[in-house]
MIFIDO-737717 format. One record per residue (C-alpha): residue in one letter; x, y, z. Coordinates in steps of 0.05 Angstrom, whole numbers, padded with zeros to 5 digits, always signed. Each point is the difference from the previous one (the first is absolute). Layout:
N
AXYZ;...
# end
This chain:
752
X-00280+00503-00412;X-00041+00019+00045;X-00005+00073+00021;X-00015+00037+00076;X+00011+00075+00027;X+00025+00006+00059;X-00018+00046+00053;X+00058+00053-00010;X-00025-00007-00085;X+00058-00039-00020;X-00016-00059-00058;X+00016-00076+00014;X+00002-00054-00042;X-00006-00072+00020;X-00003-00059-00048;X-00064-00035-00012;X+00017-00062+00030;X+00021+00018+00069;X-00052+00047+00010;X-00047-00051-00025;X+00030-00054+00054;X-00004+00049+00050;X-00070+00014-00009;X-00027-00065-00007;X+00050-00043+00046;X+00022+00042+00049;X-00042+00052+00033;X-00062-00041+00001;X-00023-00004+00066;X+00051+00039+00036;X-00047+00079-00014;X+00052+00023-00051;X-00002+00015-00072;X+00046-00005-00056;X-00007+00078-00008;X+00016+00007+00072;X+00062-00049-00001;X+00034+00027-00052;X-00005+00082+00018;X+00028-00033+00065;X+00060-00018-00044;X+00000+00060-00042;X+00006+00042+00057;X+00056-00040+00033;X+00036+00008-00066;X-00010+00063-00002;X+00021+00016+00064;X+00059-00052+00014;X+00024-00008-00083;X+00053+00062+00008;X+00029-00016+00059;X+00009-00077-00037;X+00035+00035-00066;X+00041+00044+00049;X+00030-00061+00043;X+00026-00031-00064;X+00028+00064-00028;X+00040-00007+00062;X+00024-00068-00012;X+00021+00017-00073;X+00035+00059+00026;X+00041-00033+00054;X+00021-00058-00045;X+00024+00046-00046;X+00048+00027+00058;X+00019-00068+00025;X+00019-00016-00081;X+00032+00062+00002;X+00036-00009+00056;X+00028-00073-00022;X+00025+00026-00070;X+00030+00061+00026;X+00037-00044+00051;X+00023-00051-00056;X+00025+00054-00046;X+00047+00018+00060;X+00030-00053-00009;X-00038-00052+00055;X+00002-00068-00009;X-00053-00051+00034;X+00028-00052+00032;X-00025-00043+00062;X+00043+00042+00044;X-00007+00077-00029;X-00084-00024-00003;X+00001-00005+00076;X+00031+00064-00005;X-00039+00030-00035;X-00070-00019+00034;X+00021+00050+00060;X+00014+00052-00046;X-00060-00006-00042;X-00042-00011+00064;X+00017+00069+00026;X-00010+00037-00077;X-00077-00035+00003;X-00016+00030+00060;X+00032+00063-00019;X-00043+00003-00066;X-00062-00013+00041;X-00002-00063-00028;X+00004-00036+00072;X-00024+00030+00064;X+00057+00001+00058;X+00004-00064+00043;X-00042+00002+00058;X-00008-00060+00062;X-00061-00027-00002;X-00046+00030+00059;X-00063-00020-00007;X-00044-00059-00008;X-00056-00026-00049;X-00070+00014+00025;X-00023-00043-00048;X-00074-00029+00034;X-00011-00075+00007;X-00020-00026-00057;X-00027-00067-00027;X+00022-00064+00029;X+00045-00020-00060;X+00046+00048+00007;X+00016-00025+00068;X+00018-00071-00034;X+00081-00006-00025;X-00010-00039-00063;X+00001+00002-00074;X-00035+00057-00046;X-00019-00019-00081;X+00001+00045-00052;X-00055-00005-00046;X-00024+00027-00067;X-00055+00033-00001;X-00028-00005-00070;X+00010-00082-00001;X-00062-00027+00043;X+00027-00064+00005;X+00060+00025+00034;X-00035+00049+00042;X-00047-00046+00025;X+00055-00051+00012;X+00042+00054+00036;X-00059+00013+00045;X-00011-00068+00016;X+00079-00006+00016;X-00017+00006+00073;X-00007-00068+00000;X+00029-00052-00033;X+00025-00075-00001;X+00070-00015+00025;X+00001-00069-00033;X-00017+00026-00066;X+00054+00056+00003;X+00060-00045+00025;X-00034-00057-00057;X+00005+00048-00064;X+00065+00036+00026;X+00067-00018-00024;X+00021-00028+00065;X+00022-00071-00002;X-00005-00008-00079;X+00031-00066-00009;X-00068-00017+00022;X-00048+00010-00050;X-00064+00011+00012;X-00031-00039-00051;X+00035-00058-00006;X+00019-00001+00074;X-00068+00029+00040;X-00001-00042+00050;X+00077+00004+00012;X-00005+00069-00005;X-00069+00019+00044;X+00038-00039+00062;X+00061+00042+00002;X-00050+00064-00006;X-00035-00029+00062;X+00066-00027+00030;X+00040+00079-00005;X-00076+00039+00011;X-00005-00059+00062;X+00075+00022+00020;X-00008+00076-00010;X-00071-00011+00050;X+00044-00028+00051;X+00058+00050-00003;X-00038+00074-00009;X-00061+00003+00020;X-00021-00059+00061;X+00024-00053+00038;X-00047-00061+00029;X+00016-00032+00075;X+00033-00063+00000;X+00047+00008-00054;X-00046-00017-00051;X-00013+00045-00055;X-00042+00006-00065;X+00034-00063-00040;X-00021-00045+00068;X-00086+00019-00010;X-00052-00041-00032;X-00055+00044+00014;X-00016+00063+00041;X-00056+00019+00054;X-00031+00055+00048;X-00020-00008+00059;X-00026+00043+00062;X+00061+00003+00057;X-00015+00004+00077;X-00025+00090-00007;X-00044-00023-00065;X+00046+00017-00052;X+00012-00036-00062;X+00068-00031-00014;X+00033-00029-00060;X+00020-00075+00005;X+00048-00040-00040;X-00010-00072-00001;X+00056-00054-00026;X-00016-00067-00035;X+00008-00031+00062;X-00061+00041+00038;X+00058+00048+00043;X-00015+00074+00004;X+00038+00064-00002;X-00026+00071+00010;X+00036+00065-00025;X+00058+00016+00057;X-00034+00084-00013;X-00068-00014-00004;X-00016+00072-00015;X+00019-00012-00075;X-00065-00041-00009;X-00051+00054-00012;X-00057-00046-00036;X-00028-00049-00036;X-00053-00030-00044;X-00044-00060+00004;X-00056-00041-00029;X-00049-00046+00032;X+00057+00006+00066;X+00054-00022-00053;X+00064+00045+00000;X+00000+00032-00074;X+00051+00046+00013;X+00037+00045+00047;X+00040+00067+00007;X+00065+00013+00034;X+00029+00071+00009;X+00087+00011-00009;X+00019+00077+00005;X-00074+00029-00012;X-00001-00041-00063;X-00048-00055-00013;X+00003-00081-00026;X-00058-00035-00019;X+00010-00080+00012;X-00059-00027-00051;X-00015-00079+00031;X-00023-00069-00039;X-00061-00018+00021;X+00005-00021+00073;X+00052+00048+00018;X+00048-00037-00030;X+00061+00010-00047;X+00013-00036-00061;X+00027-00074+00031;X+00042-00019-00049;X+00040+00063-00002;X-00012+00040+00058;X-00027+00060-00048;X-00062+00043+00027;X-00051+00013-00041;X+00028+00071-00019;X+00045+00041+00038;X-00017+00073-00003;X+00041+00057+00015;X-00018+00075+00006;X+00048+00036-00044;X-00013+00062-00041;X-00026+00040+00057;X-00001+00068-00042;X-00002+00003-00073;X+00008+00064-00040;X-00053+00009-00054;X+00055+00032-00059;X-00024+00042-00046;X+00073+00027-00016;X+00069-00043-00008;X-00029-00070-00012;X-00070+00025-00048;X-00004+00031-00073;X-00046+00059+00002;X+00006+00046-00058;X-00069+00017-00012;X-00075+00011+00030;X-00016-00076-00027;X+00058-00025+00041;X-00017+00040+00063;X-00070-00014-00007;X+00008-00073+00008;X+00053+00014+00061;X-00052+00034+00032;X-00051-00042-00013;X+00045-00059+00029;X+00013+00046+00055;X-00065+00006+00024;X-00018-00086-00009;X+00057+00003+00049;X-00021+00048+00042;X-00073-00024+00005;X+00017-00072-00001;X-00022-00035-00061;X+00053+00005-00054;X+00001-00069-00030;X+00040-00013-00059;X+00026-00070-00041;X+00058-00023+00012;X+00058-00019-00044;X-00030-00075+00009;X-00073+00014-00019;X-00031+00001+00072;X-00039+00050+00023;X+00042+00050+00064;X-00039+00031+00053;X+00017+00043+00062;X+00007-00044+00062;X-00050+00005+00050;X+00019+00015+00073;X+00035-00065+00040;X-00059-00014+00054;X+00021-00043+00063;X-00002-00014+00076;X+00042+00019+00050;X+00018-00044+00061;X-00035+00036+00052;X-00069-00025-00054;X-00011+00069-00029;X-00012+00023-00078;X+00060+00032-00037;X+00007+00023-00065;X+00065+00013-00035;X+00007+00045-00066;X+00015-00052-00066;X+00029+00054-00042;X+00071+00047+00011;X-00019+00076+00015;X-00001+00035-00060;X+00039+00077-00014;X+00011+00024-00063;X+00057+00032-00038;X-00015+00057-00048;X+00053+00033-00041;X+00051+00054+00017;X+00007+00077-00014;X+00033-00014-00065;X-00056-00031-00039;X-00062+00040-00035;X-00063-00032-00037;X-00041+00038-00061;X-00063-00039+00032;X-00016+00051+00036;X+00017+00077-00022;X-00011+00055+00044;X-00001+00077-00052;X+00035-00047-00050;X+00050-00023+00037;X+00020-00074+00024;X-00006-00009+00075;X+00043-00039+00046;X-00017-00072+00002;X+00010-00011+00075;X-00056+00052+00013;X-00048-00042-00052;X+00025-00061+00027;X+00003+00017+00075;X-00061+00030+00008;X-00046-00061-00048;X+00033-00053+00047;X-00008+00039+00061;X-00080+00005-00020;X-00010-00074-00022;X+00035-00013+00070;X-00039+00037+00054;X-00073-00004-00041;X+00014-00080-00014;X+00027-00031+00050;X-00054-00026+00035;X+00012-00073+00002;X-00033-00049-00025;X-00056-00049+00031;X-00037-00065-00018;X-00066+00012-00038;X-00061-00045+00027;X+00006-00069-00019;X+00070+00010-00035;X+00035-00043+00034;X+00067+00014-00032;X-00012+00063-00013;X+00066+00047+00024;X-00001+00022+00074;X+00057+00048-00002;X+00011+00065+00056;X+00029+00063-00020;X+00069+00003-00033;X+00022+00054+00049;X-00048-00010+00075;X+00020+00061+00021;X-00014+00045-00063;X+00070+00014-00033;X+00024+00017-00061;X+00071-00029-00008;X+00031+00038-00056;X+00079-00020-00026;X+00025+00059-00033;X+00065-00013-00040;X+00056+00048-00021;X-00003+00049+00040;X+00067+00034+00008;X+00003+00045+00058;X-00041+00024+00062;X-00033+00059-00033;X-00033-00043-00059;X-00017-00049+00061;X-00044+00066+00037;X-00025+00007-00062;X-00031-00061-00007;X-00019+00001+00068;X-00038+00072-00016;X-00036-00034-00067;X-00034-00059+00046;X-00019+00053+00055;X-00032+00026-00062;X-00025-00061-00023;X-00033-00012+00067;X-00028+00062+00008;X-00039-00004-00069;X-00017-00070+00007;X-00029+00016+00074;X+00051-00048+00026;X+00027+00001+00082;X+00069+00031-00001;X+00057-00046-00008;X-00048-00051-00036;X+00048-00004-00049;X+00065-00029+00016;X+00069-00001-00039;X+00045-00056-00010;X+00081+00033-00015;X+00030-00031-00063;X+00073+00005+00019;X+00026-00006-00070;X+00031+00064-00019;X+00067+00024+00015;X-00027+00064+00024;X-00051-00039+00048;X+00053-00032+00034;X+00044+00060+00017;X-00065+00025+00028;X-00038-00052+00029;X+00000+00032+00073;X-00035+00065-00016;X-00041-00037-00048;X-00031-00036+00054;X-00012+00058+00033;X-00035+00035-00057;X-00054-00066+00013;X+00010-00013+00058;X-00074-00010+00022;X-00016-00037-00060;X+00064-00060-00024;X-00019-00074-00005;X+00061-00031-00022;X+00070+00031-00023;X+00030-00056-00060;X+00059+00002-00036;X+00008-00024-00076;X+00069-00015-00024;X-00018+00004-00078;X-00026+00058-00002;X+00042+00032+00063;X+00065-00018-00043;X-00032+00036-00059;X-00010+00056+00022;X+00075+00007+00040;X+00042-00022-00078;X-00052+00061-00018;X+00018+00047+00055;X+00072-00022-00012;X+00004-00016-00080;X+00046+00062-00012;X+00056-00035+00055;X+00031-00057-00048;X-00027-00072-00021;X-00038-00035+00048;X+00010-00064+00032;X-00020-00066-00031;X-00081-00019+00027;X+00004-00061+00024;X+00052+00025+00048;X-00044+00073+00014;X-00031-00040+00058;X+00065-00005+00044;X+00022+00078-00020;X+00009+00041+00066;X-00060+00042-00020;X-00042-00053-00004;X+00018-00041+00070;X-00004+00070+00034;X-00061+00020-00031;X-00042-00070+00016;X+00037+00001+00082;X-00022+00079-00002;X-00074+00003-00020;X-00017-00061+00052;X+00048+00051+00051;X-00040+00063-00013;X-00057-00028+00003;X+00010-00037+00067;X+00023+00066+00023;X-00064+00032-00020;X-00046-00046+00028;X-00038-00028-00073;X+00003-00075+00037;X-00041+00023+00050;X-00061+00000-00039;X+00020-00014-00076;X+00059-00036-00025;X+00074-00003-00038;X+00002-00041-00064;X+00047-00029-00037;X-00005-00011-00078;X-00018-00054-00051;X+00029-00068-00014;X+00013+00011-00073;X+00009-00076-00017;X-00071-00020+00010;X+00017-00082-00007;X+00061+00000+00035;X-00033-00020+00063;X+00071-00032+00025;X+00036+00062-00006;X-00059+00043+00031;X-00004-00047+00060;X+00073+00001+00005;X-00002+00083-00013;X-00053+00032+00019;X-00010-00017+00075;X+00061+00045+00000;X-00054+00064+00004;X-00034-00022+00063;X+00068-00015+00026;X+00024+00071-00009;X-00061+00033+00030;X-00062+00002-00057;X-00072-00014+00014;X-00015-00022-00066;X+00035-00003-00066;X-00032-00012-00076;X-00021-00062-00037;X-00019+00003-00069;X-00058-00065-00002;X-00035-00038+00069;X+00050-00064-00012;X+00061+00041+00019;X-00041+00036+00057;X-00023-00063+00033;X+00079-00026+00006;X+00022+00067+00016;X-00056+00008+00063;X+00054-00068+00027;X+00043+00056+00013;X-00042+00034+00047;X-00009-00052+00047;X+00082-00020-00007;X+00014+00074+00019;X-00041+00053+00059;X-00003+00061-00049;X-00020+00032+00066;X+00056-00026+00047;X+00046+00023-00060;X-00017+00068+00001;X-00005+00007+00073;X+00080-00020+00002;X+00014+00045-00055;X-00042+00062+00047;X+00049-00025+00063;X+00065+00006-00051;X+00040+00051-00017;X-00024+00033-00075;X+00045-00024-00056;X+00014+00081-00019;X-00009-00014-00075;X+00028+00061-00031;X-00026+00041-00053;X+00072-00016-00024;X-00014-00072-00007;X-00071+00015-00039;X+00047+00046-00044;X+00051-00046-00019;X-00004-00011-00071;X+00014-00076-00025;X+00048+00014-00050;X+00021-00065-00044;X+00066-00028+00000;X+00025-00002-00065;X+00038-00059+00009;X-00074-00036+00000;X-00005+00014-00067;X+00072-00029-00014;X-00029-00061-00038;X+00001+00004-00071;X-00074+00005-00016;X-00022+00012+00071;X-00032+00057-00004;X-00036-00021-00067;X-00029-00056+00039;X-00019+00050+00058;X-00041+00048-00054;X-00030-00063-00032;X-00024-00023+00068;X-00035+00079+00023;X-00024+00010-00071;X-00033-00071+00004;X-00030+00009+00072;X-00034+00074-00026;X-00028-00041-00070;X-00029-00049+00039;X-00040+00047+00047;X-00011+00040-00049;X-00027-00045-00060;X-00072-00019+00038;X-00009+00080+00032;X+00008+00017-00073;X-00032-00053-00039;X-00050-00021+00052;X-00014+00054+00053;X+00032-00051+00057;X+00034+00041+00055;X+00023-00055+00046;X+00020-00074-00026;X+00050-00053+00015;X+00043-00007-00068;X+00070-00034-00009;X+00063+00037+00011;X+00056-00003-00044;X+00026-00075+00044;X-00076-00028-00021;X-00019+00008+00080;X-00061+00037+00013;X-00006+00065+00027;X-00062+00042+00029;X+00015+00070-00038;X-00034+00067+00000;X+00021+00078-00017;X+00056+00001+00053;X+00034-00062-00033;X-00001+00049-00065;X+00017+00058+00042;X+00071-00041+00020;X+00015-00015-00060;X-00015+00060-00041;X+00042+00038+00053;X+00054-00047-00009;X+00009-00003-00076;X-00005+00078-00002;X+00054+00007+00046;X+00043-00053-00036;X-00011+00041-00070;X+00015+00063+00041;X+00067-00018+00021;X+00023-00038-00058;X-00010-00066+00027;X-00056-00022-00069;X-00014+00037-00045;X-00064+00025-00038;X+00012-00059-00049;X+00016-00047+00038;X-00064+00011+00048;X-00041-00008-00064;X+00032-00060-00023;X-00007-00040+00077;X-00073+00030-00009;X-00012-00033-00069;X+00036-00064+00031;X-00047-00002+00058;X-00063+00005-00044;X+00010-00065-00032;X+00030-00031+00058;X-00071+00009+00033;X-00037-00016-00067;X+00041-00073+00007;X-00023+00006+00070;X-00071+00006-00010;X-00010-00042-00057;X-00067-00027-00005;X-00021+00047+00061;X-00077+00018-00010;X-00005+00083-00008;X+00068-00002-00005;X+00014+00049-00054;X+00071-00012-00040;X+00041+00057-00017;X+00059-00034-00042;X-00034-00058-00038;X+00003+00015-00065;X+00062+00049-00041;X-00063+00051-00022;X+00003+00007+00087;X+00074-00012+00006;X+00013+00056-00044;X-00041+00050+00040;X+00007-00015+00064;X+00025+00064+00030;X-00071+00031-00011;X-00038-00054+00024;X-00034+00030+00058;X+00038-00054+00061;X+00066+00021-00027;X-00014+00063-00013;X-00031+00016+00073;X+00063-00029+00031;X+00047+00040-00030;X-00046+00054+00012;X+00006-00013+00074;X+00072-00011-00004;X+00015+00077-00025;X-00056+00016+00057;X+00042-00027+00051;X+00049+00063-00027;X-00043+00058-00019;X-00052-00001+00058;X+00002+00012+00069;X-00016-00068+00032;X+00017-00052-00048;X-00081-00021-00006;X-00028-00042-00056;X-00066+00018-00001;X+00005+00041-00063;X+00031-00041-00050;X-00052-00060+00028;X-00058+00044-00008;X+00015+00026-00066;X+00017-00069-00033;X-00061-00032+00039;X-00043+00054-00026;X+00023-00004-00066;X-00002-00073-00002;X-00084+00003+00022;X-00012+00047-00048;X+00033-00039-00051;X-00051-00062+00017;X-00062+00044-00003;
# end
């Protein structure tokens, strides 16, 4: 470790490595030291640590009211049913405010001053999630901004009785025949009738005031131009051949890539690629989707933070070839002038919540928050690194890349917050942060995790407690449904998952945050999100799906890799986010109630009536936590897409745990499994993903042999997910991180 005095004489620690990165990777060129960085830090955590320990002391302590409350009222004889629930949720309503656990409801009277900020979150359109600590996936969620639309609908699921390898050329024509039809319907219309499937080749040409207009020709030498001509905004060309050429659908972009001549492919109609701008906004995750346990592990976070941020993370892909940041999309307008359009999504960053502390850094022997480590190193790497990058002198290919953020922001998503006072407080930390960095106020800006039971009942004076500084409000139904079974665990067995989604809580909760947040204004200049398609090959169902969250009023929802965001961005030229939202200003609120968000989803027991039913269910939760589990355990993996229980594949991180830990817990609580039986679907699901991943590389078996079999209840997967199972009881918010962190420590040390 590594040892500083602060001003005030206090000691601080900081491990080896990070200070070591720091010194040599980060502060280079921008005046700063290493010394200097990290008195910055121990002085924040000095200075904003107590006020951290004393916001969770207050979450324990109102939990433990709120479980009070429940058994009190079930010794009394109350019995949870769909009916007395509803109840209930008016009653209990009125107790949390009177504990001080809610603040009175109040009509939203004011608005967001929230300044402009960078073009992309003007654009309605998809947002990826990405991993920090993988570099492949980093770089390929920055380059998600872009993407091919006949690649995405070729590799998808859609159409599968025509198989790409034995059918390619059947199968290429009906991508170009549905992208061809899709064209036509959403996002332009040619003169005459004709449309996309009529063209052999494409042209510009200067009209009678000199501007340049797109042209499609037919076999038979007729020509069509676009019936709104403003949707051409430029093109391409070599030696006066048409190479390629831009059109514009509801402030998002398509690229139209030509054969050589202008032309399309002739025998099936296919451009040479069709390029869609997708991902608009990714979020740079160093929390939910990473594994982080350790300086090592946040050292190479960072240090893929700051590729990203400067431009020149490259990384291997899972094929062998070599992944590099796209450069910016150069082109020319019709009126003949040079444009340049960015090739990569603009980047924030999530850092972790209030609940989570790190011993990398120890300030008079204490661990420190990690959000202040984590908030303050990306906040540096961001404003001292992101510069941009340009071609070097005879480098031909050499990167030319502009800022990530033009107009100097810092877009930080902070998750699980609870309430509007934790919200100032975060808001008072990046004033801080600012001031000690010699940042302009409001620099730093903060995007509202809406996934916490208490967020939701408070969203309104939340928003106020930012209300200069909000980028985006989101909601997140995993973890959002976590943390009401925790609120709630004490009220009688909850509800079986797969039917969570349609629970009166959770309609009202999705229909209320994109409500508030109208009625506060965050559209204006940042935007309402929706959350993740968990199914990250069922490109069918998301089609079908998921253009259900523009529809209902979002400016962007989550994707977990670029394929799914490039068919998702359809659904932002099939729907006018913007024309949505205006309709939903003009219209009367829905008046969600804090009632509704209240109403516990108790289960019917007569869903359970089935012999073996709920056996099955256990089997099913015990096998989706394993499976998440097995690689953050065994192989420090915080994100992947791994088989569920029916063999499809789902995209899984800590609030897929967080679900099902909370949902187990309750089950043993009430009587619905027991302690036994939740071992035994445990043991089950071990060597139901061992068959699974059978011949997997780094797949690491936990059932293979009887010398295993016989132990498996301390191997360190099983043994962190019943961990997190009796978590989901005995701690205030139902949070994994512990039992992941110990068993993933453990597991490291074990290798060393």
């Amino acid at each position: 470790m590594t040892t500083l005095k602060l001003a005030s004489g206090t000691s601080m620690e900081i491990d080896e490595v990070l200070y070591a990165f720091v010194r040599d990777e980060v502060v280079p060129d921008t005046g700063r030291t290493a010394e200097e960085v990290f008195s910055i830090l121990g002085e924040l955590a000095l200075r904003f640590g107590p006020k951290n320990r004393e916001l969770l002391d207050k979450r324990a302590a109102q939990q433990s009211r709120i479980d009070r409350y429940y058994i009190g009222k079930r010794k009394g004889g109350w019995e949870p049913t769909v009916e007395s629930a509803a109840k209930d949720a008016g009653e209990f309503g009125q107790l949390l405010v009177d504990e001080g656990y809610l603040e009175p409801e109040t009509q939203i009277e004011f608005n967001m001053t929230t300044p402009e900020l960078d073009l992309e979150m003007s654009q309605n359109g998809p947002e990826l999630v990405t991993p920090v600590n993988n570099a492949s996936m980093a770089v390929g969620g920055a380059n998600a901004r872009w993407g091919s639309l006949y690649d995405a609908y070729f590799l998808s699921d859609i159409n599968p009785e025509i198989d790409r390898d034995s059918s390619r050329g059947e199968r290429l024509q009906m991508v170009v025949d549905r992208t061809n039809e899709y064209l036509g319907n959403h996002v332009v219309q040619w003169e005459n009738g004709l449309g996309f499937n009529d063209f052999v080749s494409y042209t510009v040409r200067p009209n009678s005031d000199g501007r340049q207009v797109l042209m499609g020709r037919t076999a038979d030498g007729a020509e069509a131009g676009l019936q709104d001509p403003a949707k051409f905004i430029g093109f391409n060309q070599h030696e006066d051949q048409l190479t390629e050429f831009f059109l514009e659908d509801n402030n998002l972009k398509i690229r139209f890539q030509l054969y050589e001549g202008g032309k399309v492919n002739g025998e099936n109609g296919q451009f040479k690629d069709l390029v869609v701008e997708s991902a608009v906004t990714t979020i740079v995750d160093f929390e939910d989707a990473v594994a982080i346990v350790d300086a090592e592990d946040m050292v190479l976070a960072l240090r893929n933070y700051l590729g990203l941020i400067r431009g020149d993370l490259q990384a291997h892909g899972s094929r062998g070839a070599l992944k590099t940041m796209n450069s910016d999309i150069s082109f020319i307008d019709p009126n003949g002038a040079a444009q340049a359009v960015k090739g990569t999504s603009l980047m924030s960053v999530r850092n972790v919540s209030l609940h989570m502390y790190t011993d990398m850094v120890k300030v008079d022997g204490q661990e420190i928050p990690e959000r202040i480590l984590g908030v303050l190193l990306t906040t540096l790497i961001a404003t001292a690194h992101d510069h941009g990058s340009n071609a070097k002198a005879g480098a031909s290919d050499a990167p030319v890349r502009g800022p990530n953020s033009k107009k100097g922001y810092v877009y930080q998503v902070t998750p699980k917050l609870q309430n509007s006072e934790e919200v100032a407080e975060q808001v008072r930390f990046f004033e801080a942060v600012e001031e000690k960095l010699g940042l302009a106020k409001g620099t730093m800006l903060i995007g509202i995790m809406n996934e916490e039971l208490g967020m939701t009942l408070q969203l309104s004076e939340s928003l106020r407690a930012a209300q200069s500084r909000v980028f985006f409000t989101n909601t997140g139904f995993l973890d959002r449904t976590g943390s009401q079974i925790r609120v709630q665990t004490h009220a009688g067995p909850v509800d079986l998952r797969d039917d969570l989604t349609k629970s009166v809580f959770n309609t009202s909760y999705e229909l209320h945050n994109v409500d508030v947040s109208l009625r506060a204004g965050v559209h204006n200049q940042g935007k309402i999100g929706k959350g993740m398609q968990v199914r990250n090959r069922a490109m069918v169902e998301m089609l079908e799906n998921k253009i259900n969250h523009p529809k209902s009023g979002g400016n962007t929802a989550w994707v977990p890799a670029p394929n799914p965001s490039h068919l998702h961005s359809m659904h932002y030229h099939m729907i006018d986010v913007d024309q949505v939202q205006r309709t939903m200003e003009d219209s009367p609120s829905p008046n969600i109630s804090r009632r509704d968000l209240l109403t516990f989803p108790v289960l019917d027991s007569g869903k359970l009536s089935e012999p073996e039913a709920a056996e099955k269910l256990l089997l099913s939760y015990a096998h989706s936590m394993v499976a998440y589990v097995e690689p953050w355990v065994h192989r420090g993996i915080g994100c992947s897409g791994v088989p569920n229980f029916d063999q499809i594949e789902e995209m899984k991180d800590r609030a897929t745990e967080r679900i099902d830990g909370a949902i187990i817990a309750n089950w043993k609580l009430h009587g619905v499994v027991s302690q036994a039986e939740i071992e035994d679907a445990v043991i089950k699901a071990a060597e139901i993903l061992d068959r699974q991943n059978l011949g997997q590389p780094d797949y690491v078996p936990m059932a293979d042999t009887e010398e295993k079999r016989s132990g498996l209840l301390e191997e360190p997967v099983i043994s962190a997910v019943l961990q997190i199972i009796d978590d989901a009881l005995s701690s205030p918010s139902a949070y994994v991180e512990p039992a992941l962190f110990r068993y993933r420590k453990a597991v490291k040390a074990a290798s060393k």
